[in-house]
C-alpha positions as CSV (number, residue, x, y, z in Angstrom):
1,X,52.8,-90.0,219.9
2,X,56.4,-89.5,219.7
3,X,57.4,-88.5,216.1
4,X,60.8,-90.2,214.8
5,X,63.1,-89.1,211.7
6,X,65.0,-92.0,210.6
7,X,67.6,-91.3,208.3
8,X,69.2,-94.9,206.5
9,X,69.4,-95.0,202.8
10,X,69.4,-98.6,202.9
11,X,65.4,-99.0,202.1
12,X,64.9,-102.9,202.9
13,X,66.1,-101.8,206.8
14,X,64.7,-98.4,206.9
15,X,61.6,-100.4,206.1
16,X,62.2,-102.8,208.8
17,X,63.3,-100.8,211.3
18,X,60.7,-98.3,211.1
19,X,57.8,-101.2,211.1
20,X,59.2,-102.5,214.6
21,X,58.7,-98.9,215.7
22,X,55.7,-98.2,214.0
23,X,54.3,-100.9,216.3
24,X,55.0,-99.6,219.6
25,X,53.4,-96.4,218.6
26,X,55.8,-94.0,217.3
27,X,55.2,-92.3,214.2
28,X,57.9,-92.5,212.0
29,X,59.0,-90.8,208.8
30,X,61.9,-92.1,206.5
31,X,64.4,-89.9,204.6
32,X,64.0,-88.7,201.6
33,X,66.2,-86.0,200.6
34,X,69.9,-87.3,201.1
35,X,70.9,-84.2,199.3
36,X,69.0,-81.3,201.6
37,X,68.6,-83.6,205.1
38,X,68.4,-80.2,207.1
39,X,65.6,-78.9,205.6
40,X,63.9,-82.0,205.5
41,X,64.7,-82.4,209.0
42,X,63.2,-79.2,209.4
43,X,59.9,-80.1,207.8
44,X,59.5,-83.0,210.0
45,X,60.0,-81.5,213.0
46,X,60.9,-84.6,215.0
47,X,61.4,-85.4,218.5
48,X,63.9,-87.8,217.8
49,X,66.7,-88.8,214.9
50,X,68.1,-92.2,214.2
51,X,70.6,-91.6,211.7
52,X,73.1,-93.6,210.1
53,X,76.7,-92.7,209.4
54,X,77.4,-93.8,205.5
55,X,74.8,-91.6,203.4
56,X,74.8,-90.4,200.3
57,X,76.3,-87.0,199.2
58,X,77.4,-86.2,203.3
59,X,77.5,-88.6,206.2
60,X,75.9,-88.4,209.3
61,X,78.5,-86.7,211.0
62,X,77.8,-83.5,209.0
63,X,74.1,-84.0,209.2
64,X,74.2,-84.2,212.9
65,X,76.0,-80.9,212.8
66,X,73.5,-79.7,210.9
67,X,70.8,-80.7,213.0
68,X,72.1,-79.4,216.0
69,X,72.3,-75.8,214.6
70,X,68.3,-75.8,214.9
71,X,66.8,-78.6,217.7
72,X,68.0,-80.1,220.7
73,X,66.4,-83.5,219.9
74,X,67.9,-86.4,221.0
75,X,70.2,-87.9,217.9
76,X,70.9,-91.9,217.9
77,X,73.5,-93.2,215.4
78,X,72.7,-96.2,214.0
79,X,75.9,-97.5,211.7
80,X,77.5,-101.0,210.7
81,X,80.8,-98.6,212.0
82,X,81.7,-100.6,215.2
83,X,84.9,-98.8,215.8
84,X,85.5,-96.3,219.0
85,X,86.4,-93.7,216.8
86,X,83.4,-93.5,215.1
87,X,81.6,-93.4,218.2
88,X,84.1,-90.3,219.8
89,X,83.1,-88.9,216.6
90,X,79.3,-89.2,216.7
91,X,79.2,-87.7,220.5
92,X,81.5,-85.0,219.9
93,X,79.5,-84.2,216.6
94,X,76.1,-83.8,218.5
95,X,74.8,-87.5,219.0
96,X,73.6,-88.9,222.5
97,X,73.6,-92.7,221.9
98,X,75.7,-94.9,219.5
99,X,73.8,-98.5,218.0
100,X,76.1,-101.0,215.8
101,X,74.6,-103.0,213.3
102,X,73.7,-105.5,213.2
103,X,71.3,-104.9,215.6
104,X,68.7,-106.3,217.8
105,X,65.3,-104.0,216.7
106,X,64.6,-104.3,220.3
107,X,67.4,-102.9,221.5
108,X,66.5,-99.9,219.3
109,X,63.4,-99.9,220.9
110,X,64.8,-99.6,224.1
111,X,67.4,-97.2,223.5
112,X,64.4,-94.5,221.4
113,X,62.2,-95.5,224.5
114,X,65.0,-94.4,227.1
115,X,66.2,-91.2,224.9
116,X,62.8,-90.0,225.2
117,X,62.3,-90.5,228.7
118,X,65.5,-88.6,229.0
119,X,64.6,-85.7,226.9
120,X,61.1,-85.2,227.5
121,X,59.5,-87.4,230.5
122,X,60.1,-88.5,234.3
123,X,63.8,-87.7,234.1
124,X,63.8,-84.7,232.2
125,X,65.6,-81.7,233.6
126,X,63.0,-79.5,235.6
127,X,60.4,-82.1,235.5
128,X,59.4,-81.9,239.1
129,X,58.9,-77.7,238.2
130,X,56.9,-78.5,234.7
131,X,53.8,-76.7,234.9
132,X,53.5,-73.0,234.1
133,X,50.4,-71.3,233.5
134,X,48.9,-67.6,232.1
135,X,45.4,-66.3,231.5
136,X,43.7,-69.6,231.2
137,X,46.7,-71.3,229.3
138,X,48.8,-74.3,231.1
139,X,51.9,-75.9,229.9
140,X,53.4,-79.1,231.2
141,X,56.8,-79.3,230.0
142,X,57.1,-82.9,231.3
143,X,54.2,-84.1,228.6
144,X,55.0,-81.1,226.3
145,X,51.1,-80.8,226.6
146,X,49.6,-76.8,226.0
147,X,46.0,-77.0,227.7
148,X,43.0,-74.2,227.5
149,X,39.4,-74.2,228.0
150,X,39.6,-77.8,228.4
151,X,41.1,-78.4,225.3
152,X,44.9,-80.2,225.0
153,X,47.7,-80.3,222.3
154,X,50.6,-81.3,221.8
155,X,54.2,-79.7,220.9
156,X,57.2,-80.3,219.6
157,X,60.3,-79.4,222.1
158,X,61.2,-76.2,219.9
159,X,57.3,-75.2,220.5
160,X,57.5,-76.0,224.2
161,X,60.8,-74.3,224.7
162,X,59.4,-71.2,222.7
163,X,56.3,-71.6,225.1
164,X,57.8,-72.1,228.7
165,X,59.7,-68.6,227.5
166,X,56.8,-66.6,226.6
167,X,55.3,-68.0,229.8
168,X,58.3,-67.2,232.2
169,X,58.6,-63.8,230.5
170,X,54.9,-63.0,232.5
171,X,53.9,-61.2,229.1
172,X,57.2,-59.0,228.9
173,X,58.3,-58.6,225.2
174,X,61.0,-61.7,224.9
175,X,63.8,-60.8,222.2
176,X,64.4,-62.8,219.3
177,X,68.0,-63.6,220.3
178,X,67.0,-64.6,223.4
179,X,64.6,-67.0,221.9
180,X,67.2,-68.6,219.9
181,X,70.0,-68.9,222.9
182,X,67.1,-70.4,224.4
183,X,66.6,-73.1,221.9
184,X,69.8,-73.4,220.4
185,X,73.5,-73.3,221.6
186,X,74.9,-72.3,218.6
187,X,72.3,-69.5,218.1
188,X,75.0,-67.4,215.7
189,X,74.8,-70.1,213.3
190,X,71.4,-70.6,212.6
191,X,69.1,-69.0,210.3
192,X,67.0,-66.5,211.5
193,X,64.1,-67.2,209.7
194,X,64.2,-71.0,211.5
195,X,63.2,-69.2,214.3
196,X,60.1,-67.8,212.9
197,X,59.0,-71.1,211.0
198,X,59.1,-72.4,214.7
199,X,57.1,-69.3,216.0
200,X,54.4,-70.0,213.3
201,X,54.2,-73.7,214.2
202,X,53.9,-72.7,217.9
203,X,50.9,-70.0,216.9
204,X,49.3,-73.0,214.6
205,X,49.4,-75.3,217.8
206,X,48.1,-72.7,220.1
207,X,45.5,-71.9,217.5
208,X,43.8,-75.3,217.7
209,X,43.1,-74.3,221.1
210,X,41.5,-71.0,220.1
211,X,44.2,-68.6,221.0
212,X,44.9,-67.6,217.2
213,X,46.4,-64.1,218.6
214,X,48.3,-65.5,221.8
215,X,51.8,-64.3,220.2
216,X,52.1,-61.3,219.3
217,X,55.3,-60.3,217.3
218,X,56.8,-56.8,218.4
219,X,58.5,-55.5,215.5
220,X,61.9,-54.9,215.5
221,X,62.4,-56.5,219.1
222,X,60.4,-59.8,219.6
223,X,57.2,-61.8,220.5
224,X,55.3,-61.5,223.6
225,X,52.6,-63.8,224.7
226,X,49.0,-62.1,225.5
227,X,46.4,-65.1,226.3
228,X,43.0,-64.0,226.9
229,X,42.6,-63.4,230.8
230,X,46.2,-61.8,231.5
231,X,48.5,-63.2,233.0
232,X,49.0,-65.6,235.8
């Protein structure tokens, strides 16, 4: 289950539009805090963004910014803005897609559906080379699916990408800076602590598998990945 962050302060249409979704299976969770979106955003951990343009206290041009500094997620404005500008603006600011309300809630179906594709399934960059595997541990980064001892879960593209470098590093030490080029273009900008927040989640996920000491943190340089069995 996809997880989707919309962000519209409008609550009778956040409510709609996230019921249409609801019901082709994603799992949506509506803004809260117009004041601190990043670190709501954060929380949430999303594998998508619908957000609007006209928000309280910044709009979603900032926000977008903001977002980018930490995930790659794909980011759809959604905004009663029709006019060209506003959608140079929304690409150049981070966004991938542009909706204008009003709009037809299937078309926002559609356009989440095909975003995801993009990002994440059949025409996902790499997706013919997804699979990588060490000591027992497998990683499709077509299904963002982590697999041991029979046992699957799920991750968020931050945890994949962290993964599929641990993985490719063959249990070399990985530095933190190259963690977050690999994660984030605008690596100088983001806090370094994000970074470990998304190492913990990626230890948490791992650990429902059984491998609560997979990552091991080298101090002063970086992780390195040690599943049970070696490497592959």
């Amino acid at each position: 289950m996809h997880k989707l962050f919309l962000v519209e302060d409008e609550p009778k249409l956040a409510a709609m539009v996230a019921a249409h979704l609801e019901r082709y299976g994603y799992d949506v969770v509506r803004a809260t805090r117009f004041d601190d979106l990043k670190t709501e955003f954060l929380t949430v951990d999303p594998d998508l963004v619908l957000l609007d343009i006209n928000l309280p206290w910044y709009d979603g041009f900032y926000w977008c910014r903001q977002f980018r500094t930490v995930s790659n997620a794909p980011i759809i404005f959604i905004s009663a803005r029709g006019g060209e500008m506003d959608q140079v603006m929304a690409i150049d600011n981070g966004g991938d897609d542009y909706i204008v309300k009003p709009f037809n809630l299937d078309l926002v179906t559609a356009k989440v559906r095909g975003a995801l594709r993009r990002a994440y399934g059949e025409y996902a960059t790499g997706a013919e080379e997804s699979a990588l595997a060490a000591g027992g541990l497998r990683y499709d980064a077509r299904r963002l699916q982590a697999t041991y001892a029979g046992r699957d879960v799920e991750l968020s593209r931050n945890e994949g990408q962290l993964l599929e470098a641990l993985l490719r590093a063959g249990g070399r030490v990985v530095r933190r800076d190259t963690l977050l080029v690999a994660l984030w273009d605008d690596a100088e900008f983001v806090d370094d602590n994000t970074l470990t927040v998304n190492v913990n989640r990626l230890r948490r996920k791992l650990a429902e598998l059984g491998l609560e000491e997979a990552v091991r943190t080298v101090r002063g340089e970086g992780y390195r990945l040690e599943p049970p069995g070696g490497r592959a």
